[in-house]
C-alpha positions as CSV (number, residue, x, y, z in Angstrom):
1,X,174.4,130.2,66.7
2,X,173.1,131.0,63.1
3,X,170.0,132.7,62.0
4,X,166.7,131.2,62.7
5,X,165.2,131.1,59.1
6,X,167.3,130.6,56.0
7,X,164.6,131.2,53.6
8,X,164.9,134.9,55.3
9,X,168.5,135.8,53.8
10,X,169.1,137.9,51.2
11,X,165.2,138.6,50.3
12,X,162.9,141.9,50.8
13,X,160.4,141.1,53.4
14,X,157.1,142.6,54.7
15,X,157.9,142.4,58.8
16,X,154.7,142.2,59.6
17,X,153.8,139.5,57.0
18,X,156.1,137.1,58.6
19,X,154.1,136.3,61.7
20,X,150.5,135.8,62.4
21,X,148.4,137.1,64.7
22,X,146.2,134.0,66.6
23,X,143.7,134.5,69.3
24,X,144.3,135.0,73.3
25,X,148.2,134.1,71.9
26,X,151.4,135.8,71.9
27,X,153.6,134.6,68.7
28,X,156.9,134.8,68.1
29,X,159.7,134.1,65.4
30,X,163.3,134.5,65.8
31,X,164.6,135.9,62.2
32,X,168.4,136.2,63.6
33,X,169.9,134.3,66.7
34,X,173.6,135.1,67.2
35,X,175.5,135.3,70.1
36,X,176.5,139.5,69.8
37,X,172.2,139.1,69.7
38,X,168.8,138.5,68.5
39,X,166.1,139.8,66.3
40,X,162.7,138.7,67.3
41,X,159.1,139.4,65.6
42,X,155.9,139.1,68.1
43,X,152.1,139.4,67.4
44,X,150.5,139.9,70.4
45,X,146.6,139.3,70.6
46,X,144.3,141.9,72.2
47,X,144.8,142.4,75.9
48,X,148.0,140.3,75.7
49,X,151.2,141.2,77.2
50,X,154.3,140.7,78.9
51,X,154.3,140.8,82.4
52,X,157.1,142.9,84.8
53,X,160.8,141.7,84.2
54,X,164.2,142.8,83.7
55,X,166.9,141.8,81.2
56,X,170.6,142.1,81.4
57,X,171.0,144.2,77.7
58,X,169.4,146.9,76.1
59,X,166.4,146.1,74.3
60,X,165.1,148.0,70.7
61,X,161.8,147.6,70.0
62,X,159.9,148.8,66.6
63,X,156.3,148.8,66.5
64,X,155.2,147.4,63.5
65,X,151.3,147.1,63.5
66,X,149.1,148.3,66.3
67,X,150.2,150.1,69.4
68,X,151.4,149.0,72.3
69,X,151.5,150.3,76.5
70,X,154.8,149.9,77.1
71,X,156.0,150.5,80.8
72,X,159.9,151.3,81.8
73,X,160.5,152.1,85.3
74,X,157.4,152.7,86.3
75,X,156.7,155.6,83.3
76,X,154.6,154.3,80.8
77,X,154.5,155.2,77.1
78,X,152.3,154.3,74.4
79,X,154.1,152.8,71.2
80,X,152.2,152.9,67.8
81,X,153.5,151.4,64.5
82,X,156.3,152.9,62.9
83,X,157.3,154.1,66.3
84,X,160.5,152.6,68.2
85,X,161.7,152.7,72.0
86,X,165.0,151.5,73.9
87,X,164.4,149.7,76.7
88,X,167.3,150.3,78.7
89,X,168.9,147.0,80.6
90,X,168.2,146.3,84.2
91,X,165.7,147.9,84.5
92,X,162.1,147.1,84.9
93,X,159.9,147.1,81.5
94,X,156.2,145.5,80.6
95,X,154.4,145.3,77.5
96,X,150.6,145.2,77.0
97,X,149.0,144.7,73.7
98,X,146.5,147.9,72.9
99,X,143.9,146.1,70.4
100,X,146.7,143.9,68.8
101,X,150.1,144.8,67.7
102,X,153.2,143.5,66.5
103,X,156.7,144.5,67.4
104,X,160.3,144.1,66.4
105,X,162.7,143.1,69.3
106,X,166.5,143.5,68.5
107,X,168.5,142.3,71.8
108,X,172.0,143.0,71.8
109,X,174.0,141.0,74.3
110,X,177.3,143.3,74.3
C-alpha cells in the first residue's frame, strides 16, 4: 500500500482545508494508507456520527474543527478542536458530530 494522495507529500497543509464538509454526509479522505497503518481526515455534518463498534488497534484521533461526543466503554467525553483522544482497541467506541466537526484518525495496525 502507498499513500493515498501524492499531491500531499512533501507540502505544508491546512488539515482542515483538505476535506469538505457536505450536508447530512460524513466525508472522508485517506492522506496515508500503509500496511503498519492509516491516516484518515473526516468532516462529519451536524447530528452525524458513527455508530457502536470495535476495532482490532488503537485508534488516535485529533479534533480539528468543531467538537465531537465521543463514547469509549460506555464513558463519554466531549472532544473539541485542538483536543486528541486514544481510543483504545477492542473496545467499544462511538462518535457523534456536535454542530459539525472534523477529526484526524491515525490507525495503527501493529
Amino acid at each position: 500500500m502507498t499513500t493515498a494522495d501524492d499531491n500531499l507529500i512533501g507540502r505544508a497543509l491546512a488539515l482542515a482545508e483538505l476535506v469538505q464538509y457536505q450536508p447530512g454526509s460524513v466525508v472522508s479522505r485517506t492522506l496515508i494508507d500503509k500496511q503498519i497503518g492509516t491516516l484518515t481526515l473526516f468532516a462529519f455534518d451536524d447530528g452525524q456520527g458513527l455508530s457502536e463498534h470495535t476495532a482490532p488497534y488503537d485508534a488516535f484521533v485529533q479534533i480539528v474543527d468543531g467538537s465531537a461526543d465521543i463514547t469509549i466503554a460506555g464513558e463519554d467525553h466531549r472532544v473539541t478542536a485542538g483536543q486528541m483522544i486514544i481510543m483504545p482497541a477492542n473496545r467499544p467506541h462511538a462518535l457523534r458530530a456536535v454542530g459539525r466537526f472534523k477529526m484526524l484518525l491515525v490507525m495503527i495496525r501493529a
